[in-house]
TORKOL-4160 file (C-alpha; in steps of 0.2 Angstrom, whole numbers, padded with zeros to 4 digits, m for minus):
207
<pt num="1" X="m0145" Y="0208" Z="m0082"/>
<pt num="2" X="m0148" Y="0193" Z="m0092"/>
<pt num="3" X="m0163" Y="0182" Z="m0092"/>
<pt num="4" X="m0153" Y="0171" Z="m0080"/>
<pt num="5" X="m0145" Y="0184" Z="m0070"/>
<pt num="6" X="m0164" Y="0182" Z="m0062"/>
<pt num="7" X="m0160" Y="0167" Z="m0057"/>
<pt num="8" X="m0143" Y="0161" Z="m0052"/>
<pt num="9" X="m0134" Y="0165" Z="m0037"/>
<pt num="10" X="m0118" Y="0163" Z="m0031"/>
<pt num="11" X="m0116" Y="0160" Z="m0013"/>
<pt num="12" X="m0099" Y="0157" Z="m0006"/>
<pt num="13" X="m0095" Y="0146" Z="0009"/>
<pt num="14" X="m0080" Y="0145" Z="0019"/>
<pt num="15" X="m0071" Y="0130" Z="0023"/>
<pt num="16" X="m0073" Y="0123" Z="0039"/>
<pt num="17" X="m0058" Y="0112" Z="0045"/>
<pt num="18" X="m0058" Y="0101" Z="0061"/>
<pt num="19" X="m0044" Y="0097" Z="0069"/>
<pt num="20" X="m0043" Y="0081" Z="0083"/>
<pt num="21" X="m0030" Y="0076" Z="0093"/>
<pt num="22" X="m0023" Y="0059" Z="0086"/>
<pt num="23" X="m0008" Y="0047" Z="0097"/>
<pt num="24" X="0007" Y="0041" Z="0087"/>
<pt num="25" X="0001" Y="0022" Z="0091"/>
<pt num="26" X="m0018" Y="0025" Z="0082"/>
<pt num="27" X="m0008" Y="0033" Z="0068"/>
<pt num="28" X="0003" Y="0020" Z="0065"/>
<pt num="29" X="m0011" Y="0007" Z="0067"/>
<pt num="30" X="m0025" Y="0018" Z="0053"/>
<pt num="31" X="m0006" Y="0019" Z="0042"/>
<pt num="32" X="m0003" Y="0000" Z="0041"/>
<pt num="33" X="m0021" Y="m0002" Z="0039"/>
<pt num="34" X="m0025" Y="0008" Z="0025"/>
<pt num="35" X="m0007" Y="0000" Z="0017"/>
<pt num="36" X="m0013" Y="m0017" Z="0019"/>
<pt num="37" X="m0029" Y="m0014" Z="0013"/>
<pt num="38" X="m0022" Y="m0007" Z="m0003"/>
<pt num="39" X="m0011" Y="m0022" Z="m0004"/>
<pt num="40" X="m0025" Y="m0036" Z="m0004"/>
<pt num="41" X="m0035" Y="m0024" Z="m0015"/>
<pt num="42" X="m0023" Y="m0025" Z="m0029"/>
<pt num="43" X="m0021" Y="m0043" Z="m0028"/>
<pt num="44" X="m0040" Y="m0045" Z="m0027"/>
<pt num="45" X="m0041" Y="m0036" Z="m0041"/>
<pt num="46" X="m0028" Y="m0047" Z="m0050"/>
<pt num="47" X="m0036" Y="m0061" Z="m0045"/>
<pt num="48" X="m0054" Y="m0055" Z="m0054"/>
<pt num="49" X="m0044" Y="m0050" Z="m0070"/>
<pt num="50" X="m0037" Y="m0067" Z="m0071"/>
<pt num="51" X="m0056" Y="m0076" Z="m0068"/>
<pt num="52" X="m0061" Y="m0063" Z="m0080"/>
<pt num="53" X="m0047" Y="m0069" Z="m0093"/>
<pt num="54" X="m0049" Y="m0088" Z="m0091"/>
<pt num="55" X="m0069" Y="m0086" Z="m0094"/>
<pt num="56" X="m0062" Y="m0078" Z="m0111"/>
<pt num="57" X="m0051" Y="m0090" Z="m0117"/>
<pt num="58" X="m0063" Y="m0104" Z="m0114"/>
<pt num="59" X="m0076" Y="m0092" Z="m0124"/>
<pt num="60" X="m0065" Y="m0087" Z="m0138"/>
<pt num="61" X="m0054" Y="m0104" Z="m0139"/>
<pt num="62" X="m0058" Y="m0115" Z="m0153"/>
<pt num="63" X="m0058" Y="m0134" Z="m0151"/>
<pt num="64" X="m0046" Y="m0134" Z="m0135"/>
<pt num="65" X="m0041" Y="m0150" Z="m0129"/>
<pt num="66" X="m0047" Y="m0157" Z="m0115"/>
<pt num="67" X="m0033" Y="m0156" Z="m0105"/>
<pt num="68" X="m0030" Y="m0137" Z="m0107"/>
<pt num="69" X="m0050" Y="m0136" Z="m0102"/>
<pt num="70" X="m0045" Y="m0144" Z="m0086"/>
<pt num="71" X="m0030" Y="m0135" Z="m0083"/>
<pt num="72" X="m0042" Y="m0118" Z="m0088"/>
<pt num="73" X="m0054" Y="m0123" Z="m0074"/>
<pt num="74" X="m0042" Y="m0127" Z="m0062"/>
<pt num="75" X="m0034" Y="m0110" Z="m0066"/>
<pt num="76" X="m0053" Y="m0103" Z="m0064"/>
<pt num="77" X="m0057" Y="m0109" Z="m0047"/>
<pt num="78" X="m0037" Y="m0105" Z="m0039"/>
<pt num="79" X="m0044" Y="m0086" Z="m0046"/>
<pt num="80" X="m0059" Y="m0086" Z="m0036"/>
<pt num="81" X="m0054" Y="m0094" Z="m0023"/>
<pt num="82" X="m0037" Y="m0081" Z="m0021"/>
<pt num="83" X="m0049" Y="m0067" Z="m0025"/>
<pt num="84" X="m0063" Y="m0072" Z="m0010"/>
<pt num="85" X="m0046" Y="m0072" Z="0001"/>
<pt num="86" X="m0040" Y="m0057" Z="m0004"/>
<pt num="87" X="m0057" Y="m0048" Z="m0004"/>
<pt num="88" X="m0062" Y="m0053" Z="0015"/>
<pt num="89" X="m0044" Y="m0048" Z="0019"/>
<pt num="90" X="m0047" Y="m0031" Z="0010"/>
<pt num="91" X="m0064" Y="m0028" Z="0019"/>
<pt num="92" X="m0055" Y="m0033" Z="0036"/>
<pt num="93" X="m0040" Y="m0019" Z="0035"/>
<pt num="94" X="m0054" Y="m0005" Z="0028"/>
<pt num="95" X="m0065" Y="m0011" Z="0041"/>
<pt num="96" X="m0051" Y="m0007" Z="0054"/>
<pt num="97" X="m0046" Y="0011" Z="0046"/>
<pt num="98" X="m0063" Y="0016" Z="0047"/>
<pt num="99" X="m0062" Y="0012" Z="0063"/>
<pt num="100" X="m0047" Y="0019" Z="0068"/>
<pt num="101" X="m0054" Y="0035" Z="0060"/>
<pt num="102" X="m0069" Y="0033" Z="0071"/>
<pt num="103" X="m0060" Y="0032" Z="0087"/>
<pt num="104" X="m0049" Y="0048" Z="0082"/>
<pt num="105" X="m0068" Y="0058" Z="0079"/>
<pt num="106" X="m0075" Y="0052" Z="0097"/>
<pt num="107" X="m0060" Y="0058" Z="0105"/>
<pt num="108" X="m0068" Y="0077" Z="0102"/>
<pt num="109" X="m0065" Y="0091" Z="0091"/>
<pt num="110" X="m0050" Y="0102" Z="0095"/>
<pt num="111" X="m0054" Y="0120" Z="0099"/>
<pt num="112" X="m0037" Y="0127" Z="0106"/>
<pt num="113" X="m0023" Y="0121" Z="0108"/>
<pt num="114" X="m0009" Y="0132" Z="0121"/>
<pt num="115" X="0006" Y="0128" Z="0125"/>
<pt num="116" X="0017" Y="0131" Z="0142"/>
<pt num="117" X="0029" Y="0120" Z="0142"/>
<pt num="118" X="0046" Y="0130" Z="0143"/>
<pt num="119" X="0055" Y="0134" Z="0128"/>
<pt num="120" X="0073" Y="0125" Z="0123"/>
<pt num="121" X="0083" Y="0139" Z="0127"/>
<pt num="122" X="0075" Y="0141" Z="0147"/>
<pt num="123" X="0088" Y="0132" Z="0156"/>
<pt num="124" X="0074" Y="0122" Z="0168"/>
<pt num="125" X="0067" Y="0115" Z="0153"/>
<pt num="126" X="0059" Y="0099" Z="0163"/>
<pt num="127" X="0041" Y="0095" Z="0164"/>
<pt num="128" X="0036" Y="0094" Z="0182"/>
<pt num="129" X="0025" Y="0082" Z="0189"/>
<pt num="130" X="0012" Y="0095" Z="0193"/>
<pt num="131" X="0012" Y="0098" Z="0172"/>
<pt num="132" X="0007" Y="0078" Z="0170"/>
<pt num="133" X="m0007" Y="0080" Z="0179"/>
<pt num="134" X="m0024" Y="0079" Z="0170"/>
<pt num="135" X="m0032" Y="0095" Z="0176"/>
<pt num="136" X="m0050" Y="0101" Z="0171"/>
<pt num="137" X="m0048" Y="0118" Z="0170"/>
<pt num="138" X="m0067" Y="0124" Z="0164"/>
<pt num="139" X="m0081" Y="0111" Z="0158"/>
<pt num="140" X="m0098" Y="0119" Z="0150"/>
<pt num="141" X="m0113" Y="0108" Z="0144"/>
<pt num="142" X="m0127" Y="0114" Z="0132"/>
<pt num="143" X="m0134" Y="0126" Z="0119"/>
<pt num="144" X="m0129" Y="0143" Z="0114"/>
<pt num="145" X="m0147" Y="0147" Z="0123"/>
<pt num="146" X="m0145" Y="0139" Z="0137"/>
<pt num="147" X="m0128" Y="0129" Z="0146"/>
<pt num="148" X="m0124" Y="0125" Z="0165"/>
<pt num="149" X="m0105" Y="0123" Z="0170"/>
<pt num="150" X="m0100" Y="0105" Z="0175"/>
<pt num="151" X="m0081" Y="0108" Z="0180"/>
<pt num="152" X="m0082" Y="0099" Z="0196"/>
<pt num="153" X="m0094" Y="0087" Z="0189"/>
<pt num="154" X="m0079" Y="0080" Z="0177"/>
<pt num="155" X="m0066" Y="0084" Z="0191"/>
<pt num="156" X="m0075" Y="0071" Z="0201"/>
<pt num="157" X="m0075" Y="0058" Z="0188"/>
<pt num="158" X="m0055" Y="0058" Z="0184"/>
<pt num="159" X="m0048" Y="0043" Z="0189"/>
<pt num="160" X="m0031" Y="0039" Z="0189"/>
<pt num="161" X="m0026" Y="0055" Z="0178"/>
<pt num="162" X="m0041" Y="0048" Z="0167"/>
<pt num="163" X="m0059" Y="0054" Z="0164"/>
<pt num="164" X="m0070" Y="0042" Z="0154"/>
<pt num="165" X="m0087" Y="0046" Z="0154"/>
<pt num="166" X="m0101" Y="0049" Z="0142"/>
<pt num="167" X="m0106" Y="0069" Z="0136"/>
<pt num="168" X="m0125" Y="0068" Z="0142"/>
<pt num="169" X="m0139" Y="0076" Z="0154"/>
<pt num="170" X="m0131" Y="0064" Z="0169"/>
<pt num="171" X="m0117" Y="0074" Z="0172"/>
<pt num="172" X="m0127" Y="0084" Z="0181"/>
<pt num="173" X="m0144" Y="0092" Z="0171"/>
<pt num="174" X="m0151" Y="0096" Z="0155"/>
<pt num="175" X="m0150" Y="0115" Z="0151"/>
<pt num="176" X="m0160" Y="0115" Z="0137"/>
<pt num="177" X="m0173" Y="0102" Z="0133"/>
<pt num="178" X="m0178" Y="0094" Z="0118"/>
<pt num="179" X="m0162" Y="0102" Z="0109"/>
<pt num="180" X="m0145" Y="0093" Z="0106"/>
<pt num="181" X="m0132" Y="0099" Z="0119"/>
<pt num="182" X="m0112" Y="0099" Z="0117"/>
<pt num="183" X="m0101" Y="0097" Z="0130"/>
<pt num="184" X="m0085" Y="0112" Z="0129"/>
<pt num="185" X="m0069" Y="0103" Z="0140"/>
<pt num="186" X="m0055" Y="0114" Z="0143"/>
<pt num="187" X="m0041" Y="0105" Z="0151"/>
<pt num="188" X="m0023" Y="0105" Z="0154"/>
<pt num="189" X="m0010" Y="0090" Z="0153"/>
<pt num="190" X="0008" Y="0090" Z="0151"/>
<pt num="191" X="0009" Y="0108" Z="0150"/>
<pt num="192" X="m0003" Y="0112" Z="0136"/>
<pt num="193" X="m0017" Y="0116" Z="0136"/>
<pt num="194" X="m0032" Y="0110" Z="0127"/>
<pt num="195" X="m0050" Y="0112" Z="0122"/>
<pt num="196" X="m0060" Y="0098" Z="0115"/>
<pt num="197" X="m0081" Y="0099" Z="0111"/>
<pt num="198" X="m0093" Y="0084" Z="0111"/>
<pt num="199" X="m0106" Y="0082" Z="0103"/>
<pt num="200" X="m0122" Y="0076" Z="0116"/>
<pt num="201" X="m0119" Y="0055" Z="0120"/>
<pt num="202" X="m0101" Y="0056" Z="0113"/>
<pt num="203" X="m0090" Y="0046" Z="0123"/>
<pt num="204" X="m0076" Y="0054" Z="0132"/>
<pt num="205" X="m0059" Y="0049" Z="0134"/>
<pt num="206" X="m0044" Y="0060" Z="0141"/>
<pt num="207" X="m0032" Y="0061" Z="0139"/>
């Protein structure tokens, strides 16, 4: 072994990926976003290169006449003034992508995903109403160490075929103090099945 053999070491890590649960209308929305964000970029940027240009032909330009100075600064200040538009425009739609992006996180990581609806080939292949239904199957909240189960806890809250709540120590204890908890929900809605975690003060929305 070489002198650096002693003291380089290889680790290697596997790839986590997380998978959330995102609704046609918030993918649409973080879609037209990002696209109009781009759009107002690339103008903003047009804009800057055309203040940029102007500055260098009244550096570079040799005796110009007085009125292709004012037509230059007129030129100058339309530049600035389209780029400021266009860069609060740009801000605005990344603004709102990242906040589409945000609401998809707080919607909980996706642990399994089940489904039992029928397949095409079943002849009753309609969804009952019983399968609509929001239905909290199994809840947990806490550590690996320590967790208590809060099923009917959640079952109480949903409202409407709706549970919005918050993942924290009032839904019924803390199991494990002084550590940050996650709340595990296992529920079924139109004949899947699925399990979502939460991170400790997540907000919870479901379905």
């Amino acid at each position: 072994m070489d002198e650096a053999g002693k003291y380089i070491k290889t680790v290697v890590k596997s790839r986590q990926i997380v998978f959330y649960l995102v609704t046609e209308q918030d993918l649409n929305s973080f879609k037209s976003n990002s696209v109009l964000a781009d759009i107002f970029a690339v103008l903003t940027s047009l804009a800057v290169g055309g203040i940029f240009s102007v500055q260098l032909t009244k550096a570079t330009g040799i005796q110009l006449q007085p009125e292709v100075i004012n037509i230059l600064d007129l030129l100058l200040y339309f530049c600035i003034f389209v780029a400021l538009i266009f860069g609060i425009l740009t801000g605005y739609y990344y603004i709102k992508s990242f906040i589409a992006i945000r609401k998809i996180k707080e919607s909980g990581e996706v642990k399994t995903l089940k489904s039992h609806v029928p397949q095409e080939s079943d002849p009753f292949t309609s969804t009952t109403k019983e399968d609509e239904k929001l239905e909290i199957i199994n809840a947990t909240y806490g550590t690996n160490n320590a967790n208590v189960d809060v099923t009917e806890e959640l079952r109480k809250k949903v409202k409407n075929n709706k549970l919005q709540t918050i993942a924290s120590n009032d839904i019924k204890c803390d199991p494990d103090y002084g550590v940050e908890k996650k709340l595990t929900i296992e529920y079924k809605i139109n004949g899947i099945s699925i399990t979502k975690e939460y991170k400790e003060h997540d907000r919870i929305s479901l379905p």
